[in-house]
C-alpha positions in Angstrom: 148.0 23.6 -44.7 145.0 26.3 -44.8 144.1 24.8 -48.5 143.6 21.2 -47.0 141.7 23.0 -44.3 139.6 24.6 -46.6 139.2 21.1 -48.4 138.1 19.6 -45.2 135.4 22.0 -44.5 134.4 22.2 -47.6 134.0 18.3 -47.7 132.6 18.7 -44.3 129.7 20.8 -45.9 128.9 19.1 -48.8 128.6 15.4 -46.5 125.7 17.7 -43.9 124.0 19.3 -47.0 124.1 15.6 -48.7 122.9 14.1 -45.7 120.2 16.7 -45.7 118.9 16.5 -48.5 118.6 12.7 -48.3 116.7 12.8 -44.7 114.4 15.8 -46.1 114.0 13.1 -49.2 113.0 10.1 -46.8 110.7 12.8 -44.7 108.3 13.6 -48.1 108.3 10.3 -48.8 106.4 9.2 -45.7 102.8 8.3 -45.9 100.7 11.3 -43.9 99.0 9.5 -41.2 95.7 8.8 -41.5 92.8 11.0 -40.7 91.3 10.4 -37.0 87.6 10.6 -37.5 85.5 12.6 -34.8 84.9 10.9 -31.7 82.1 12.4 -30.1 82.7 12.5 -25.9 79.9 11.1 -23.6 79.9 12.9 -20.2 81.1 10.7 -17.8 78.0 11.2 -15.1 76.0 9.5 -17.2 76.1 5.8 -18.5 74.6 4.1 -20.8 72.1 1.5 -19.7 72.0 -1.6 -22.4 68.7 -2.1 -21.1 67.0 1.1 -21.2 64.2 1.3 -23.8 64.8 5.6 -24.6 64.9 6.0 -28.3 66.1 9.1 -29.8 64.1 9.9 -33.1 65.0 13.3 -35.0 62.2 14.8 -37.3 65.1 15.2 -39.6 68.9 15.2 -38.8 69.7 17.4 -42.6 68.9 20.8 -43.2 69.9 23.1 -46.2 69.1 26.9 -46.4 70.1 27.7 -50.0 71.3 31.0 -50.0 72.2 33.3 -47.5 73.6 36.8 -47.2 77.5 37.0 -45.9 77.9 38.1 -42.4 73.9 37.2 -41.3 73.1 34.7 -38.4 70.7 32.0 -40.0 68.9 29.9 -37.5 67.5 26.6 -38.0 65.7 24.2 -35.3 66.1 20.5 -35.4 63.1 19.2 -33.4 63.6 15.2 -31.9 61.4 12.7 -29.5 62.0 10.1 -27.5 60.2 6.9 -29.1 61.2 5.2 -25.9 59.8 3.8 -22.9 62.0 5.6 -20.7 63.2 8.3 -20.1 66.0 10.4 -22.3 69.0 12.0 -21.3 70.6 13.9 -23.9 74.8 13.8 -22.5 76.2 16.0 -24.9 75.6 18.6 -27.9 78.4 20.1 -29.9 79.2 21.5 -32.8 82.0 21.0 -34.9 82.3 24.7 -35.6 83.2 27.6 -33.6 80.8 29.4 -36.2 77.8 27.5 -34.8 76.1 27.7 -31.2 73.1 24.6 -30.7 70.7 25.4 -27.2 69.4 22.4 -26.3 65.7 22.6 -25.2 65.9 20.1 -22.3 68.2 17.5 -22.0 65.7 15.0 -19.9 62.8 13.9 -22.3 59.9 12.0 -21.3 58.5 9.1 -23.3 56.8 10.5 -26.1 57.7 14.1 -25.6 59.6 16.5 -28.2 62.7 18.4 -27.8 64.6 21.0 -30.1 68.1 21.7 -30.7 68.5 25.4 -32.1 71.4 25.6 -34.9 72.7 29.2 -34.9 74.8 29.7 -38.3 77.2 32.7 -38.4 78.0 33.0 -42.0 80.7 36.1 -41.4 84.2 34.2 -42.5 82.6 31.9 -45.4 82.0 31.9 -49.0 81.2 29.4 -51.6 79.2 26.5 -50.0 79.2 25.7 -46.4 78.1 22.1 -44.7 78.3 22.1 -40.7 77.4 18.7 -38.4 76.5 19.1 -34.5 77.0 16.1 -32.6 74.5 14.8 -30.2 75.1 12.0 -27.7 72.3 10.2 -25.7 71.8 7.3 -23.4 69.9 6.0 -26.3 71.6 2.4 -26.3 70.9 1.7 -29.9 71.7 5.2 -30.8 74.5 6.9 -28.4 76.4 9.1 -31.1 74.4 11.1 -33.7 75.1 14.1 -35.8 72.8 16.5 -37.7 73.7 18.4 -40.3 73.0 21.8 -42.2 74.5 23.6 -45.5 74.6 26.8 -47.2 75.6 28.9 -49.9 76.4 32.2 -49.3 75.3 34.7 -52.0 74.6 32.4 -54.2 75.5 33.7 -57.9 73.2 31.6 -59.3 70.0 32.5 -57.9 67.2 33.8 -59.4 65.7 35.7 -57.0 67.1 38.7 -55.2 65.8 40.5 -52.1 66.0 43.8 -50.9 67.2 43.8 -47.9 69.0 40.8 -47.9 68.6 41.2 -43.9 65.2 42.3 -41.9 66.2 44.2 -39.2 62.9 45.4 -37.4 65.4 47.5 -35.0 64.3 48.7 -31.1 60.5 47.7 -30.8 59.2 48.6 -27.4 57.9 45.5 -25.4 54.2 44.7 -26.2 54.4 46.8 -29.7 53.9 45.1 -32.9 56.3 46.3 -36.0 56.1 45.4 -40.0 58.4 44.9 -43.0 58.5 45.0 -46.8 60.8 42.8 -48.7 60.8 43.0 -52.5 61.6 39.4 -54.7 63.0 40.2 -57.9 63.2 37.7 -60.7 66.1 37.9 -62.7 64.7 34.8 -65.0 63.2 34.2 -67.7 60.1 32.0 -66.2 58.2 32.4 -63.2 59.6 31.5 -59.8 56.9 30.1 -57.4 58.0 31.4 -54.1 56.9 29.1 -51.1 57.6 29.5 -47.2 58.7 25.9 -46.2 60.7 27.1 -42.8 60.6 29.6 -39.7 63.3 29.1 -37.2 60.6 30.7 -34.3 57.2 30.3 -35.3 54.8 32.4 -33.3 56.9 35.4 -34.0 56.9 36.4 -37.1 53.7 36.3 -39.5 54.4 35.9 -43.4 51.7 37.4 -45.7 51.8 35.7 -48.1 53.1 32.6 -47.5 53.4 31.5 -50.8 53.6 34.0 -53.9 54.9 33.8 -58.0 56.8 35.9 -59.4 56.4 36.5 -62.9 60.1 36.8 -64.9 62.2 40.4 -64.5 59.5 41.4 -62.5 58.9 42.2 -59.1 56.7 40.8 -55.6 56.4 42.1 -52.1 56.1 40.1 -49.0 55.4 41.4 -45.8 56.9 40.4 -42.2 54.7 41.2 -39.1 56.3 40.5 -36.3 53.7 40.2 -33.0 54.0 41.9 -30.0 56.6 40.8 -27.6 57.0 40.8 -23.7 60.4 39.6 -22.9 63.2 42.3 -23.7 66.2 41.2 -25.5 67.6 40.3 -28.6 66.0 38.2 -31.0 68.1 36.3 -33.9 65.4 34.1 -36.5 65.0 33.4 -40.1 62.7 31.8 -42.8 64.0 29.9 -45.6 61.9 29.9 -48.9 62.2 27.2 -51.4 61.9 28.5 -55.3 60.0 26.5 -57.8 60.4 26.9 -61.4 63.2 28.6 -63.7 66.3 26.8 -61.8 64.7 26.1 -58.9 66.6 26.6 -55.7 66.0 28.2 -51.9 66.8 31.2 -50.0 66.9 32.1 -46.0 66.3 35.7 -45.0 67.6 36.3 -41.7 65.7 39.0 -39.7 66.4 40.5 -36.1 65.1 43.1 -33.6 65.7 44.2 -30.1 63.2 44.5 -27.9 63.3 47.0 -24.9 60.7 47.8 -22.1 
């Protein structure tokens, strides 16, 4: 009696495993569903008018800033017009990323006037190369859902200039001082690397001498930040992206910050 038990149970077990394995089987076979593309959300006070004549018109929707230290805040402004006739609301700006924060400058924009949309990078948990979109809805009829995008590369091996810092912190600067700093290129080729400022996330602030500079191979350059009196207190977050010419030719950011207190 207890050995036909046994027999049963055993029998028992072997038909659940069985049928186990067969339904884990028919589960890995199953296609994965498909990837749901990003739908980007209008706001729902706002609707779009098949007749209006707003056109939204970005000075350029791709940005890349080469390389950039780990852990830094690179900053990049996308700058866009309404082309229109009338006027422009902008329903909606959002990044994909929790990494990335995008002001919007005003989100009512006149017939022929400009607008910005500030792309705030946080580089602390990447590495390799990075690409980030921001999607930016409009009552634009012809053009509701856009995205722009930026990339990066952070500490990118292959670089041929190196700067010291990698970061320009300026520090506390009282309200309505000025303040200065060096950074030194080094070129680790074997050709001269033309060195040319193509990109300031806050113009007006910072003043680059000079703007444009070669550096001869394993040797060294200096350029100097200025950064101009201030009058609002606060933290400020910038960069300004060089593009390299010659040797492997590439492009660098350096971020640079600085607190200003009354």
């Amino acid at each position: 009696m207890i050995l036909r038990k046994g027999v049963a149970i055993m029998g028992t077990i072997f038909f659940l495993v069985s049928a186990g394995l067969i339904i884990t089987a028919i589960a890995e076979d199953e296609p994965l569903p498909p990837e749901v593309p990003f739908q980007p959300i209008q706001d729902i006070d706002i609707q779009i008018n098949p007749a209006s004549k707003a056109r939204i018109k970005f000075e350029s929707d791709t940005f890349d800033f080469g390389s950039i230290p780990r852990g830094s805040t690179v900053v990049h402004t996308f700058k866009f017009r309404n082309a229109g006739e009338d006027t422009l609301h902008i329903t909606s700006v959002r990044p994909t990323c929790g990494c990335t924060t995008a002001p919007l400058s005003s989100d009512r924009i006149a017939p022929g006037e400009e607008a910005t949309i500030k792309a705030y990078f946080n580089s602390q948990k990447f590495n390799g190369r990075v690409t980030k979109q921001i999607y930016v809805n409009s009552d634009d009829p012809i053009n509701p859902y856009l995205k722009v995008s930026f990339k990066a590369t952070i500490n990118d091996p292959l670089l041929p200039i190196s700067m010291a810092p990698l970061e320009a912190d300026f520090g506390s600067i009282k309200s309505g001082s000025p303040s200065q700093m060096k950074i030194t290129l080094t070129n680790s080729n074997d050709t001269p690397c033309a060195i040319t400022l193509i990109d300031d996330s806050a113009a007006g602030f910072i003043r680059t001498t000079p703007a444009s500079t070669t550096v001869r191979p394993h040797e060294t350059a200096e350029i100097v930040l200025d950064l101009t009196p201030q009058s609002i207190s606060g933290e400020l977050k910038e960069s300004i992206t060089f593009d390299i010419e010659g040797g492997q030719g590439a492009r660098f950011t350096l971020p640079w910050r600085a607190v200003i207190t009354q």
